[in-house]
C-alpha positions as CSV (number, residue, x, y, z in Angstrom):
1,X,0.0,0.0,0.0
2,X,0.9,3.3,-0.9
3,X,2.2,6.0,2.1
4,X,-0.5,8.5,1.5
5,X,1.7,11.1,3.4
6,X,4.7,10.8,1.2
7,X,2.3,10.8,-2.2
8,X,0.9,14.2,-1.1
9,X,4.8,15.5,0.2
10,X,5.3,14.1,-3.8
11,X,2.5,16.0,-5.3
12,X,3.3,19.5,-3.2
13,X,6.8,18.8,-4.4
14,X,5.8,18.6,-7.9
15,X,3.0,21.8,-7.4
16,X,5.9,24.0,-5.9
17,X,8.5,22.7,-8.8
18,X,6.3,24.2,-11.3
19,X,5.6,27.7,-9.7
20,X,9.0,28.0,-9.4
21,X,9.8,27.3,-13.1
22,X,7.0,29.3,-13.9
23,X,8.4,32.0,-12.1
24,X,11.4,31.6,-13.5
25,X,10.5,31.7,-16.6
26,X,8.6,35.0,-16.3
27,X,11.7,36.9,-14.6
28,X,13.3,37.0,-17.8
29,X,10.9,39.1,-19.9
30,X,10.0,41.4,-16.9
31,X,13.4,41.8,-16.1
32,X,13.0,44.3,-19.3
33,X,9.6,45.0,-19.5
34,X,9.4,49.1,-20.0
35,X,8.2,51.3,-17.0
36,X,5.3,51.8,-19.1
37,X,4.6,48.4,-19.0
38,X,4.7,48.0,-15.7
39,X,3.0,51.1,-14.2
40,X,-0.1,50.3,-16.6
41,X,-0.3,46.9,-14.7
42,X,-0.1,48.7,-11.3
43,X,-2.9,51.3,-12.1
44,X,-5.2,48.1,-13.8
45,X,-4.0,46.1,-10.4
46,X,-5.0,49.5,-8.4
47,X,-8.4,49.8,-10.2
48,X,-9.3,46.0,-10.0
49,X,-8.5,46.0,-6.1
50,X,-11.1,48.9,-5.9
51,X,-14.0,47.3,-8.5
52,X,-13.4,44.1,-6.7
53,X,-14.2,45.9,-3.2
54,X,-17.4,43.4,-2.3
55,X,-15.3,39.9,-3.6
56,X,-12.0,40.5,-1.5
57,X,-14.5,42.0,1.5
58,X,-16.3,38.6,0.9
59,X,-13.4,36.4,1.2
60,X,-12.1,38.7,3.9
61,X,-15.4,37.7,6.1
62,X,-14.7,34.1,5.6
63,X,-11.2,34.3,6.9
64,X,-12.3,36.7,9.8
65,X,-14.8,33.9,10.7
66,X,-12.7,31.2,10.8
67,X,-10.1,32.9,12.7
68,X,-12.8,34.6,15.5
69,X,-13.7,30.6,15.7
70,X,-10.1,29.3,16.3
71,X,-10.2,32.0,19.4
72,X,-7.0,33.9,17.8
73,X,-6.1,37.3,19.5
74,X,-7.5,40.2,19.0
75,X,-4.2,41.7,17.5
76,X,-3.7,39.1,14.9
77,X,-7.2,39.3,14.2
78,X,-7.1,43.4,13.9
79,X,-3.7,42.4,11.5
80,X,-6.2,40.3,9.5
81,X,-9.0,42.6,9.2
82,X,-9.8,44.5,5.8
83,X,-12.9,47.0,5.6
84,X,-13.3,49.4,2.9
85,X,-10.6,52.5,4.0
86,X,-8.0,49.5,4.2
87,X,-9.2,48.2,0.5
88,X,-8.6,51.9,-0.7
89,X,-5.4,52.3,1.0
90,X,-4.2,49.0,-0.5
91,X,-5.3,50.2,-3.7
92,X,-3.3,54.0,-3.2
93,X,-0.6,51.6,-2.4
94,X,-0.1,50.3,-5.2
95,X,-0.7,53.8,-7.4
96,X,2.5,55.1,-5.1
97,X,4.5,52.4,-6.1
98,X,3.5,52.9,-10.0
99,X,4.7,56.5,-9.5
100,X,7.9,55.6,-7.8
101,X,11.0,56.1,-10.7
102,X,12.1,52.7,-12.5
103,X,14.8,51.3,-10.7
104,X,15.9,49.1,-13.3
105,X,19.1,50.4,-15.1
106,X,19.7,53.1,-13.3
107,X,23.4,53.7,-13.6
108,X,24.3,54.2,-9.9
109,X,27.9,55.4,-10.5
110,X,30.2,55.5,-13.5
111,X,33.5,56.7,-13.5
112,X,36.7,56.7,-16.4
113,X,40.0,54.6,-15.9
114,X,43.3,56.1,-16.9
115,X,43.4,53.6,-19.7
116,X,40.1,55.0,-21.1
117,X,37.6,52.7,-20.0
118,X,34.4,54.0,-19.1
119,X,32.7,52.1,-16.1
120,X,29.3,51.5,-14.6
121,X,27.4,50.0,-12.0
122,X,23.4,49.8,-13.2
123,X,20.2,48.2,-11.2
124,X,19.1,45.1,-12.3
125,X,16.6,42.9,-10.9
126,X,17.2,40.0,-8.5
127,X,15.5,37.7,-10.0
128,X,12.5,35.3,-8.8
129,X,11.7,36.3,-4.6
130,X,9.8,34.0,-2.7
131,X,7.9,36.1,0.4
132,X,6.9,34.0,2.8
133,X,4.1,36.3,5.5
134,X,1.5,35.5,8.4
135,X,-1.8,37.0,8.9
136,X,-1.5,40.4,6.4
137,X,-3.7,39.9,3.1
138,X,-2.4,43.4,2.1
139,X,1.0,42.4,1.9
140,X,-0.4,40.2,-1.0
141,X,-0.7,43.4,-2.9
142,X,2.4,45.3,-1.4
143,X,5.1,42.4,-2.2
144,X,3.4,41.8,-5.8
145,X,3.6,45.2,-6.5
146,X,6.9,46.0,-5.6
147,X,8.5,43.0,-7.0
148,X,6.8,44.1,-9.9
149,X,8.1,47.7,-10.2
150,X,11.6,45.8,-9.4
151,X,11.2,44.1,-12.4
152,X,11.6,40.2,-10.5
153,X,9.1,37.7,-10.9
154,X,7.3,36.5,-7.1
155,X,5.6,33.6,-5.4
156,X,3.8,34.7,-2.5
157,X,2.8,32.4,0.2
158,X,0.8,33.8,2.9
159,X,-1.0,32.4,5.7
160,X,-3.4,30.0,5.9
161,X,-5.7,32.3,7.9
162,X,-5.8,35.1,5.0
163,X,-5.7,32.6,2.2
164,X,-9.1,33.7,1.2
165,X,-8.5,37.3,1.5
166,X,-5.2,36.7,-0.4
167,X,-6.3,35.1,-3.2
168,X,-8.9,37.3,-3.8
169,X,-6.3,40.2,-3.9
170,X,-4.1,37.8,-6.2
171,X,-6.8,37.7,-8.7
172,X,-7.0,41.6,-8.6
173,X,-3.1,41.6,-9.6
174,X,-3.2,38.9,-12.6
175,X,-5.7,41.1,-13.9
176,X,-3.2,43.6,-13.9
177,X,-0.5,42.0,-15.4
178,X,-2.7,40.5,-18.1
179,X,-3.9,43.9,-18.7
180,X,-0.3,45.3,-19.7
181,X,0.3,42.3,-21.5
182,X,3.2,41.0,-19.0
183,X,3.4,37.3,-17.7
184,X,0.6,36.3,-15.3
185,X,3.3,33.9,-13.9
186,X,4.8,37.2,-13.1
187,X,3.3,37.0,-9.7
188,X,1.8,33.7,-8.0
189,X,0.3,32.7,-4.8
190,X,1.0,29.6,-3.4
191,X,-2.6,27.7,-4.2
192,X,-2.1,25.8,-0.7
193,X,-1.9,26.4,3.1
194,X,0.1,22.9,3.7
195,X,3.1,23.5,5.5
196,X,5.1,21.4,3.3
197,X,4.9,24.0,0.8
198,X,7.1,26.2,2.9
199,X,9.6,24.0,3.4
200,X,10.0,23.3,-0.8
201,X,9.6,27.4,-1.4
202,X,13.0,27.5,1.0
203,X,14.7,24.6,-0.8
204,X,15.0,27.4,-3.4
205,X,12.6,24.8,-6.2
206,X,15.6,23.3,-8.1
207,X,17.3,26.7,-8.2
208,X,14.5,28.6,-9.2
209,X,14.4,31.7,-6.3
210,X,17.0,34.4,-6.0
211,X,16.0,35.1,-2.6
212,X,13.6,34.7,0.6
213,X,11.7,37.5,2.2
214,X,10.4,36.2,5.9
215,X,7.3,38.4,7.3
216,X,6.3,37.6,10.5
217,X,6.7,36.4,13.9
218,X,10.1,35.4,15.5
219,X,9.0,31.4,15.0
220,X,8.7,32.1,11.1
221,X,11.7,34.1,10.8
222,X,13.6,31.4,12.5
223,X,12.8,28.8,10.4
224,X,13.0,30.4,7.4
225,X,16.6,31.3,8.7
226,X,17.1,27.8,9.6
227,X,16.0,25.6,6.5
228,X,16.6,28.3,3.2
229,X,18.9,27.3,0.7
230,X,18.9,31.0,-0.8
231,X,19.6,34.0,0.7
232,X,17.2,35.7,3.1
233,X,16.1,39.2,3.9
234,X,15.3,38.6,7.3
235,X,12.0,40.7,8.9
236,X,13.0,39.6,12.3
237,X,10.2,40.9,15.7
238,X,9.5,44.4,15.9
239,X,10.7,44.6,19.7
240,X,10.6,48.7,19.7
241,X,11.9,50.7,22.6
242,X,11.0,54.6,23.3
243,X,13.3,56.6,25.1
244,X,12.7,59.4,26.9
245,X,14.9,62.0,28.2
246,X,15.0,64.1,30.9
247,X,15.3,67.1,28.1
248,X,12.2,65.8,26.2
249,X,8.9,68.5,26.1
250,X,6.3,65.9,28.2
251,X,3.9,67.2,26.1
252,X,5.4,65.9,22.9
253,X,6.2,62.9,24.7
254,X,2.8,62.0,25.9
255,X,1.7,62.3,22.4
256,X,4.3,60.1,20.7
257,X,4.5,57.3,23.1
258,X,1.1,57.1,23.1
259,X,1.0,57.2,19.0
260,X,3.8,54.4,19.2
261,X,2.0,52.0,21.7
262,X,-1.5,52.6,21.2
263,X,-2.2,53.6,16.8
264,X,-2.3,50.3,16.0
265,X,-0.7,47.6,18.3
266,X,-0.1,44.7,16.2
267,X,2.0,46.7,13.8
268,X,5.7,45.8,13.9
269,X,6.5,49.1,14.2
270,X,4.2,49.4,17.4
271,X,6.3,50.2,20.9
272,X,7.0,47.3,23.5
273,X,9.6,49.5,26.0
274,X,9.4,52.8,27.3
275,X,12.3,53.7,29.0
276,X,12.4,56.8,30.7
277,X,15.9,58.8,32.5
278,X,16.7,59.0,36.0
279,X,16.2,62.6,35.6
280,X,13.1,62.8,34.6
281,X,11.2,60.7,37.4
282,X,9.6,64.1,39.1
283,X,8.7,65.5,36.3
284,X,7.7,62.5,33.2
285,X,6.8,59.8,35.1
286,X,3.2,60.0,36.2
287,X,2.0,61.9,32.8
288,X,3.4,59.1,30.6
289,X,2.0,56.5,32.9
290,X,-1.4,58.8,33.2
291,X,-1.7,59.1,29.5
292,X,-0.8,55.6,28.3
293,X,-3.6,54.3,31.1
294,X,-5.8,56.4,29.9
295,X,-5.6,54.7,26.8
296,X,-6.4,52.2,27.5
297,X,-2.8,50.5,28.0
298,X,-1.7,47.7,30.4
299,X,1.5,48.5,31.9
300,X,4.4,46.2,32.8
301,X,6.7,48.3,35.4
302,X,9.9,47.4,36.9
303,X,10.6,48.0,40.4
304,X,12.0,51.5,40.3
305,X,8.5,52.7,38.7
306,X,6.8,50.0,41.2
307,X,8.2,51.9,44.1
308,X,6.9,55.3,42.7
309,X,3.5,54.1,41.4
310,X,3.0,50.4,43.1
311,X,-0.2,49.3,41.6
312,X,1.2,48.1,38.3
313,X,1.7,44.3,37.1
314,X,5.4,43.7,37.7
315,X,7.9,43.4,34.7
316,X,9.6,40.5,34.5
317,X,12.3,39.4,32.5
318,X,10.6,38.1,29.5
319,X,8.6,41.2,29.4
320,X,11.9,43.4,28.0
321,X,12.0,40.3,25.2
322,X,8.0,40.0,24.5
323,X,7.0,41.5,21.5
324,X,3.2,41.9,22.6
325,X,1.5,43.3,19.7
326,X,-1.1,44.2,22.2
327,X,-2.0,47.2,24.5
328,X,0.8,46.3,26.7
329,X,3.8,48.4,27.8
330,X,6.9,47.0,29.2
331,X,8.4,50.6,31.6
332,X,11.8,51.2,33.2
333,X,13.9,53.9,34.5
334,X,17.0,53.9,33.0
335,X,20.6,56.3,34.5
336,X,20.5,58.7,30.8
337,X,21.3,58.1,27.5
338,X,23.7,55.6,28.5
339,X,21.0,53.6,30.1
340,X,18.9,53.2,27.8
341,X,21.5,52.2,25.1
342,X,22.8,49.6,27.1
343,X,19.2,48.0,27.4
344,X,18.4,48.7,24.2
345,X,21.7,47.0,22.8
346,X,21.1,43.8,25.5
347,X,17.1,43.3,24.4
348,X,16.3,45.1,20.7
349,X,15.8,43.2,17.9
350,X,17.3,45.9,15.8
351,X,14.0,46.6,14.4
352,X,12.9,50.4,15.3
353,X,14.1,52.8,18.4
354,X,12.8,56.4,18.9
355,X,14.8,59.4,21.5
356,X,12.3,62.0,22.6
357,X,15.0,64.7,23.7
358,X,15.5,68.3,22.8
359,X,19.3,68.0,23.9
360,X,21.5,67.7,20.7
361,X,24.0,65.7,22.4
362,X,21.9,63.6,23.3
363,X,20.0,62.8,20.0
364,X,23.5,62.7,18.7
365,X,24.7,59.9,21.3
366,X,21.3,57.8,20.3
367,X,21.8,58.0,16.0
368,X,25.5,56.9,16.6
369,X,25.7,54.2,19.6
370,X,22.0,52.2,19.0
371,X,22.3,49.4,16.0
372,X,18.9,49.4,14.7
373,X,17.9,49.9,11.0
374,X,15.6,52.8,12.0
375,X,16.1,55.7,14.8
376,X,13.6,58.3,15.3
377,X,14.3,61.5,17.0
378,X,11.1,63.1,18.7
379,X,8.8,61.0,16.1
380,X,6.4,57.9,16.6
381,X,7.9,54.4,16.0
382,X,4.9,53.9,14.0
383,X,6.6,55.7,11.3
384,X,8.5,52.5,10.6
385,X,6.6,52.1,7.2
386,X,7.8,51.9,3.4
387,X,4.7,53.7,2.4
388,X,5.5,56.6,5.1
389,X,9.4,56.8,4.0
390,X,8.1,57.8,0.8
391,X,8.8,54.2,-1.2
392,X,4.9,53.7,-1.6
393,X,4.9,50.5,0.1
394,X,7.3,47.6,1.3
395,X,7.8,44.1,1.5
396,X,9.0,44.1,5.2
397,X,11.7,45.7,7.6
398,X,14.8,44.0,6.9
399,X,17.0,43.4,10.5
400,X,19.9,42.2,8.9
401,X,23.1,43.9,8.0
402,X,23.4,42.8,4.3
403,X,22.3,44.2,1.5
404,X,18.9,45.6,2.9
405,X,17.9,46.9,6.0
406,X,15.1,49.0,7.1
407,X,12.2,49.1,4.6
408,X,12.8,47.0,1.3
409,X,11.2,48.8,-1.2
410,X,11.8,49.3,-5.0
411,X,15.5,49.5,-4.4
412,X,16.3,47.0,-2.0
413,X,14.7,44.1,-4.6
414,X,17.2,45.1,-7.1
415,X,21.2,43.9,-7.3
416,X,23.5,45.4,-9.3
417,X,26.1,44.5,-12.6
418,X,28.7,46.3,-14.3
419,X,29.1,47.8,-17.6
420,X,32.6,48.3,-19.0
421,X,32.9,50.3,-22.4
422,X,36.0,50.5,-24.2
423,X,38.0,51.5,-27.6
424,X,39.7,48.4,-28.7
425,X,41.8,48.5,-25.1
426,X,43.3,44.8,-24.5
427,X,44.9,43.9,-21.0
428,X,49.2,44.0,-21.2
């Protein structure tokens, strides 16, 4: 008798192999398709995502369901939700990106050897990238749209929770391609929510995929860091710290570490850690506290804030790791700048930190000593957004040191080659 298991571990095998070479084989005329091209798929994807409101709302209600059934949290379910304004913003999403300038064969720098040849470094596209995301159906559209502006070919595999919404939002984007005229292979979705199907996306299908793009929690990223065979852009837990300084306006404060925790709190952008100076006990304290209760936040305090305010849940040590995506605030005191760079460097994840000070030396100590891909001075973390850095959207915060980090947009999904121009020169 035939081992049912390893027939279906055959057949995903087989299903996967031919996405990939499908993929592949669609790189290679988009890797040249005109801008034209390509922002006329973007505005037909744009305008399909908007006539198809009701259909993706539809299949958005049907993934909602399931999920409020399976008793998922509230945050992942508020990650999961779409409702009309979200449709629209997907859709103005995409008409950013189509706006955005071409990056393919740009000429990033060109210079002249002394033996007359004429050098340059130009944009091309990486290839075929393989995004592998959670609970966000609108990263459906984001990653297909910026992979397509890149010129690379994608296969998306999202969720099994927002498979519905996701391939609904899929069908918007073929219709986009097929609109333009450019490969409807150009950008796939993974028909399946079996987990074997991740595994054979991070094999790299028989050479196939240029690259891996993680989006999600810590126990995705580490797998995906574990098992690929191709390079990864890792999106690693948005575990955001705050820092207040004894300098800082407590107005302004109030306002942005309220915006950071509170906007939205399963964001990856959203604040875990407010850590507030020494200094600043008497006088920041109690109105950060005040306002982030009033909120509607639960706060975590260690026991230098306990002592001052003592009817507060106790921090622990998990709490300066946990990554709540939740209306939950992990608080500490901290001796100055120097404090909280030494917890920041111990616990970040090298995601997104923000100084609220209006001392220049001390804004200055924060941009140069903390090692995250994005510091904000005297700004909400929630700023940590392609779409709100002016790239119209993004695939993900990168948390890595090589070759992207911080918000991979347009840019970040390209590589680079040279082109060397001569006169008949021959090496002596």
């Amino acid at each position: 008798m035939l081992d049912k298991a390893k027939v279906d571990q055959t057949e995903i095998n087989a299903l996967m192999l031919d996405i990939g070479q499908r993929a592949h084989a669609a790189a290679r005329p988009l890797a040249i398709a005109s801008a034209e091209a390509k922002n006329l798929a973007l505005t037909a994807m744009a305008d399909a995502i908007i006539a198809d409101e009701q259909t993706i709302l539809s299949a958005n209600a049907i993934d909602l369901k399931n999920a409020e059934d399976s008793g998922l949290a509230a945050s992942f379910i508020d990650r999961l939700t779409l409702d009309p304004a979200r449709i629209a913003a997907i859709a103005a999403g995409i008409r950013a990106i189509a706006e955005l300038k071409d990056p393919v064969g740009e000429v990033i720098a060109e210079w002249d050897r002394p033996n007359g040849l004429h050098i340059e470094r130009v944009r091309t596209p990486l290839g075929v990238i393989g995004v592998i995301y959670e609970s966000r159906p609108n990263v459906t559209a984001d990653a297909g749209a910026l992979c397509l502006k890149s010129g690379n070919a994608v296969i998306l595999r999202g969720g099994s929770d927002s498979l519905n919404s996701s391939r609904a939002i899929h069908a918007c984007l073929v219709k986009g391609l097929e609109k333009a005229g450019l490969p409807a292979d150009a950008i796939q979705l993974v028909p399946i929510s079996d987990r074997a199907a991740v595994g054979a996306l991070l094999s790299g299908l028989g050479g196939t995929v240029d690259v891996i793009v993680p989006r999600g929690g810590k126990s995705l990223v580490a797998r995906v860091q574990s098992e690929a065979r191709v390079p990864v852009f890792a999106h690693l837990e948005g575990l955001c710290h705050v820092y207040v300084d004894a300098s800082a306006n407590v107005e302004m404060a109030k306002h942005i570490v309220v915006n950071s925790k509170m906007r939205r709190t399963g964001v990856c952008g959203a604040a875990e850690t407010l850590l507030i100076d020494s200094a600043a006990i008497a006088t920041h304290l109690m109105p950060l506290l005040e306002a982030l209760t009033e909120a509607g936040c639960e706060i975590h305090a260690s026991p230098t804030v306990l002592k001052i305010h003592p009817g507060f849940k106790p921090a622990t040590e998990d709490d300066w790791r946990t990554e709540y995506l939740d209306a939950i605030i992990a608080v500490a005191i901290v001796d100055g700048v120097s404090g909280a760079i030494d917890h920041i460097a111990r616990y970040s994840s090298h995601h997104t930190e923000a100084v609220i000070a209006e001392d220049p030396a001390v804004v200055e100590r924060f941009f140069n000593e903390v090692d995250s891909a994005i510091l904000l001075h005297n700004a909400s973390t929630q700023f940590a957004d392609g779409g709100e850095f002016g790239m119209g959207a993004e695939i993900g915060i990168a948390t890595g040191k090589m070759h992207a980090r911080g918000p991979v947009g347009v840019e970040q999904l390209t590589s680079f080659k040279y082109r060397v121009r001569g006169t008949g020169q021959v090496r002596p």
